[in-house]
C-alpha positions in Angstrom: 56.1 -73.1 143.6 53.0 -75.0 143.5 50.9 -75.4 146.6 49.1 -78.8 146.8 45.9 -79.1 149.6 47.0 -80.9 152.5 43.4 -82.3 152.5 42.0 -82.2 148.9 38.7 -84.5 148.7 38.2 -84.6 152.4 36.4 -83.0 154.8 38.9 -80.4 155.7 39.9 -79.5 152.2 39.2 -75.5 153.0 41.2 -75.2 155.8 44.2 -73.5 153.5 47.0 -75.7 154.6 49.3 -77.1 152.0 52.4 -79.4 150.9 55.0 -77.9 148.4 58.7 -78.6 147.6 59.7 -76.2 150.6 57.8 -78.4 153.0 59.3 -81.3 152.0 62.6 -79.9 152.1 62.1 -78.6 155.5 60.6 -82.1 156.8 63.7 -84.0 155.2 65.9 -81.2 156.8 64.8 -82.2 160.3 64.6 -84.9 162.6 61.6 -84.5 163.0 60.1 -87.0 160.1 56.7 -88.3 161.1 53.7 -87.7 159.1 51.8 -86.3 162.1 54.8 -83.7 162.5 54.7 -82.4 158.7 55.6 -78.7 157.4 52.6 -77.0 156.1 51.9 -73.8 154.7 49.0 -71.8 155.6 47.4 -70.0 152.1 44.3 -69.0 153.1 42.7 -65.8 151.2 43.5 -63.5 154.5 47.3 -64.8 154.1 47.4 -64.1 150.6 46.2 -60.5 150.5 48.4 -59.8 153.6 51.4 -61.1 151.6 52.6 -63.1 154.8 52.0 -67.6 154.4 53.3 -69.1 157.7 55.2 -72.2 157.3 54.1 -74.3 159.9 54.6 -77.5 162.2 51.2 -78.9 163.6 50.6 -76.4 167.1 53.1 -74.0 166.3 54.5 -71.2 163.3 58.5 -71.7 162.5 58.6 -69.2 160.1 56.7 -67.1 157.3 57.1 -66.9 153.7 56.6 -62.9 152.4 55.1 -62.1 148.6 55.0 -59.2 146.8 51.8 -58.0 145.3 52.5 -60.7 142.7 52.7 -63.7 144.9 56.0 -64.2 144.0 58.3 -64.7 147.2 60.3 -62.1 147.9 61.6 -63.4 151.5 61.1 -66.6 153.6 62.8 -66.9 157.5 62.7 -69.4 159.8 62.3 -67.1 162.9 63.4 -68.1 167.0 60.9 -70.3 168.6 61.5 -73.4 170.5 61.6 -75.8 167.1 64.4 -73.5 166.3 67.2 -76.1 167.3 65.7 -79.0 164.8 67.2 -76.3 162.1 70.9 -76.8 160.7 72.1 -72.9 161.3 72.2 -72.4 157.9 68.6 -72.8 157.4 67.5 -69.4 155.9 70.1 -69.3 153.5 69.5 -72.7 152.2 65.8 -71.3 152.0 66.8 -68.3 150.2 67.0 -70.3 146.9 63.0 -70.3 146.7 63.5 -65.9 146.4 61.7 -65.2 143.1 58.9 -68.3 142.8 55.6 -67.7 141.8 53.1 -69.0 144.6 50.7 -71.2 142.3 47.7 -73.0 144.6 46.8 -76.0 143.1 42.8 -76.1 142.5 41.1 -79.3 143.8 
């Protein structure tokens, strides 16, 4: 799964948050469609070496997405928090078919 910066050519670009085919699922998933309410995923270096990328929402983590020591993903779960109910109850199970991607970060 490729990770593409959030903020490439701006200001912010080293902040570590991306967009990625999980995102966008999980945006499209929701009710929750406005561009100022995007799923991100958090990839900085720290994140990466602890194995552990937390999907997030802007002011709050729904979720993490676990790596082995190859980056590929061995486990992602939307966890209980209050944005839990925006989440069809299925929601870790439809995740579940990203199990076994390569985490690729796009280079800006």
């Amino acid at each position: 799964m490729v990770l593409e910066n959030r903020f490439v050519g701006s200001q912010y670009n080293d902040l570590g948050e991306y967009f990625c085919e999980l995102t966008e699922i999980l945006d499209n998933i929701t009710e929750e469609k406005r561009l100022s309410r995007r799923h991100y995923i958090l990839a900085k270096p720290c994140d990466l070496r602890d194995g552990v990328l937390p999907i997030r929402l802007p002011g709050c983590t729904v979720g993490g997405i676990f790596l082995d020591d190859n980056k590929v993903i061995a486990r992602i779960k939307i966890d209980g928090n209050y944005y839990r109910d925006i989440y069809p109850g299925d929601i870790n199970e439809i995740l579940k078919n990203y199990v076994g991607e390569k985490i690729i970060i796009e280079h800006d």
